[in-house]
N, C-alpha and C positions, 0 to 999 in steps of 0.2 A: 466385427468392427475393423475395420482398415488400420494398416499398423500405424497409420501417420495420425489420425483419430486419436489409435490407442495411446499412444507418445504423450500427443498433447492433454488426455485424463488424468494418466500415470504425472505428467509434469505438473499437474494442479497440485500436487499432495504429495509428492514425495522429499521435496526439500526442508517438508512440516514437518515430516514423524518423527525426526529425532529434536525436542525442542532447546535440549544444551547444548548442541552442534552446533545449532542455530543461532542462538544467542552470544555461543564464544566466536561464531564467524562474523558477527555486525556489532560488537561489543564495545565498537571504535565510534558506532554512527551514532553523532550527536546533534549534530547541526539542524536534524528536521526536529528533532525532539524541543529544541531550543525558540526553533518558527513557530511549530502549533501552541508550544506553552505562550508563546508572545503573542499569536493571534486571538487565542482566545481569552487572554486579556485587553484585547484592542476591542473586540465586539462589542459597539454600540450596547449600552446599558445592561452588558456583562455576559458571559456565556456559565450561566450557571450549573446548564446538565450540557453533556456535547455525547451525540449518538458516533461511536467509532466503529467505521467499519474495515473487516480485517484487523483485530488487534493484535493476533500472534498473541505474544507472550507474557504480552502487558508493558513493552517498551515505551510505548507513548501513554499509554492507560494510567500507570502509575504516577509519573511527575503531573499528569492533570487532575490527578485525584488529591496529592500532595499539595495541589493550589488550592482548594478548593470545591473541586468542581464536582457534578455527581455525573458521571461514566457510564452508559449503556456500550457494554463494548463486546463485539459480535464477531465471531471468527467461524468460519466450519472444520477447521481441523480438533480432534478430539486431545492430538496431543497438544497442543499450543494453549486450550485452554485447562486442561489440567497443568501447564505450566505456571499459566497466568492464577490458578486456585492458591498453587503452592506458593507462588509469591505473595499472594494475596492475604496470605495464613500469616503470613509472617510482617503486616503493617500494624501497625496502632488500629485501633477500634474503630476509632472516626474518620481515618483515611479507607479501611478497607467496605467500611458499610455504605463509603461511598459508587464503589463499582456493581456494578450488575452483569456478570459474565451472562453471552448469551450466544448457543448453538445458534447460526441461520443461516442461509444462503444469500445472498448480495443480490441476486435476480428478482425475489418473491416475498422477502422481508419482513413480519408484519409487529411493529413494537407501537406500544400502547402512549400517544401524544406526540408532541411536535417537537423541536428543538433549534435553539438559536443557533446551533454549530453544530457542523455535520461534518467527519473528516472520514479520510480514508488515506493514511501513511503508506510511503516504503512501494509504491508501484501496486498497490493493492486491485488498481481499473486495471492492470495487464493482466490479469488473468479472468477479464470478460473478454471470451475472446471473438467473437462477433458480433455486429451492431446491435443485433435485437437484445444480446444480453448487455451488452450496456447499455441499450436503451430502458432494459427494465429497470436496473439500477438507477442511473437516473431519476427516474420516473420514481420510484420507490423515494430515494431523496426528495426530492421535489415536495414528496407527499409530506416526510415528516420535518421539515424547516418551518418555524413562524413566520411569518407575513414578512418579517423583515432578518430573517435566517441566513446566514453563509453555509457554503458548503467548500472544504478546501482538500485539494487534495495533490500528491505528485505524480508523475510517471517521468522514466526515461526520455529522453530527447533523442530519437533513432539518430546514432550513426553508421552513415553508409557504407564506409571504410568497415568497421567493425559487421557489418551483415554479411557483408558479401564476403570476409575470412575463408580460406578453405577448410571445409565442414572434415575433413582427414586428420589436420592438425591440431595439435594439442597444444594450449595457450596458458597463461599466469601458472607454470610449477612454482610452489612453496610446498614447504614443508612445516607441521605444527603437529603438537601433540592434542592428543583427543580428549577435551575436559572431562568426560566420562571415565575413559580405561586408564588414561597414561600412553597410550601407543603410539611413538612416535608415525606418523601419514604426511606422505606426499598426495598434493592437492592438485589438479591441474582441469581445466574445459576446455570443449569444444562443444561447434554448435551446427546445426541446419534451420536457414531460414528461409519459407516460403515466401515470397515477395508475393503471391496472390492473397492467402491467408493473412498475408503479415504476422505469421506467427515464427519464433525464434522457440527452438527445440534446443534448449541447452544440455551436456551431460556434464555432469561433476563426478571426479573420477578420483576415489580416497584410498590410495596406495600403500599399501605397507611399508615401513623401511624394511622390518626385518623378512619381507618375504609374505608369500598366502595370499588370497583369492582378493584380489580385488575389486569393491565395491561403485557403482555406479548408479548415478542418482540424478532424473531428471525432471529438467525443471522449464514449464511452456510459458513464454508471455507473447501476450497480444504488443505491438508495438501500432503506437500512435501517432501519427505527423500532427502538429501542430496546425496548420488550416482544418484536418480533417476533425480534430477533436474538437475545435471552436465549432463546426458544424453541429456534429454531433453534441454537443450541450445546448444550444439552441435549438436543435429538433425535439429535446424533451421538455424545453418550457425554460430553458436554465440560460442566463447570461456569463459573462467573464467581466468581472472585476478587475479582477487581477495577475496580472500574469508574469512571469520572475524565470531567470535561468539558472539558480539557483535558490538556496537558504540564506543568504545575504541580503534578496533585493535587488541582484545582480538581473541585466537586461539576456531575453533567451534571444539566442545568437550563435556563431558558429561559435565552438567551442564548450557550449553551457551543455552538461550531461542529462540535467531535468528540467521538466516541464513544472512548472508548480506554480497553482492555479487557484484563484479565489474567486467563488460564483455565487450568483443570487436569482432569485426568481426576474423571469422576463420582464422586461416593460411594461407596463399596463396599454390599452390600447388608445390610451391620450398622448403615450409616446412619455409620460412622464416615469420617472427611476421610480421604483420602489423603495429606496434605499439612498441614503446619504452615502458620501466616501468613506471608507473607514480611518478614524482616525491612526495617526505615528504616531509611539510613543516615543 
């Protein structure tokens, strides 16, 4: 396998394995938490079960379960979802017998009925990283939404200033202790990114303070332009509803770091919506 191949395998999975890194390093991000819990109280005649894909560690899985909702929620990392068990262990009875953790791959997916709400949190589509696999995903989506189903999801808003960095240099040092040992770590990236591939090769680099071999962790995402994704969700049968620069409602624009998007099945071929507007609360 070509080391640029191998890069972007190794960066599907390696920012997973450790899942309380993970969690003490986004422990701040609330705001998508805050949209999906409000979107799928906005869906038209409720979203009672919502299929999640990529749930990691149960960050969005659990305040949706907390509403009420019953959660199919699908990750391939083994550690993320032994993360999401152990959380899981630890809800009320009627919150946790609401989720259904579940091994699978986002490409080939196969869960048993449809669903009114389909998300996939946290840049979850950057790691299909050629069309055909997000065309299967898609397509896999597509399959399990009700007639009148959303599916929402976010990614990055590529900036070009930020691609083009030199891939030498080492960017954001901080420094934070490791929820696990205690060990005080300096944190710092850099990145290489294909402009043919569109893939960003990120490394995370978690330095001692006090000294010894320092660890390096990489991490690949697919980066999506905005025409090109409305493409591509219309080549698998999927419309755009809605589309935000933010978790606010905020317009995507220079400036806006995310794409964040709400889709529904195509048109029918009378040209009429499937689908009413969704209501604001």
């Amino acid at each position: 396998m070509p080391d640029h191949l191998l890069a972007v395998d190794l960066g599907a999975r390696e920012h997973y394995a450790d899942a309380a890194l993970y969690d003490f390093e986004y422990r701040r991000r609330r705001a998508d938490v805050r949209w999906y819990r409000d979107l799928a109280a906005r869906v038209p005649g409720g979203a009672a079960s919502v299929l999640e894909l990529g749930c990691g560690s149960g960050r969005v899985t659990v305040p949706l379960a907390r509403d009420g909702r019953r959660v199919v929620a699908v990750d391939q990392s083994e550690a993320m979802l032994a993360a999401l068990e152990a959380r899981r262990a630890r809800l009320p009875a009627a919150v946790r017998d609401r989720i259904e953790p579940m091994r699978g791959d986002l490409r080939q997916l196969d869960v048993r009925g449809r669903f009114p709400l389909v998300i996939a949190a946290f840049n979850v589509l950057e790691h299909l990283y050629t069309r055909v696999e997000l065309d299967a995903c898609l397509q896999l989506v597509r399959r399990h939404l009700t007639p009148d189903g959303l599916f929402a999801f976010d990614v990055q808003l590529p900036d070009p200033g930020w691609l083009a960095r030199d891939p030498t240099r080492r960017w954001a040092r901080t420094r934070f202790t490791h929820p696990t040992t205690g060990e005080k770590i300096w944190y710092s990236t850099s990145h290489d990114y294909d402009p043919v591939s569109q893939i960003a090769v990120i490394r995370l680099y978690y330095e001692p303070e006090r000294g010894g071999p320092e660890h390096v962790v990489l991490l690949s995402q697919r980066k999506y332009f905005p025409a090109e994704l409305e493409a591509l969700i219309a080549h698998a049968g999927l419309r755009v509803v809605e589309r935000h620069g933010d978790f606010q409602g905020g317009p995507l624009g220079p400036g806006a770091e995310s794409q964040v998007l709400i889709c529904a099945a195509a048109r029918s071929s009378t040209g009429r919506s499937r689908r009413k507007s969704i209501p604001r609360r």
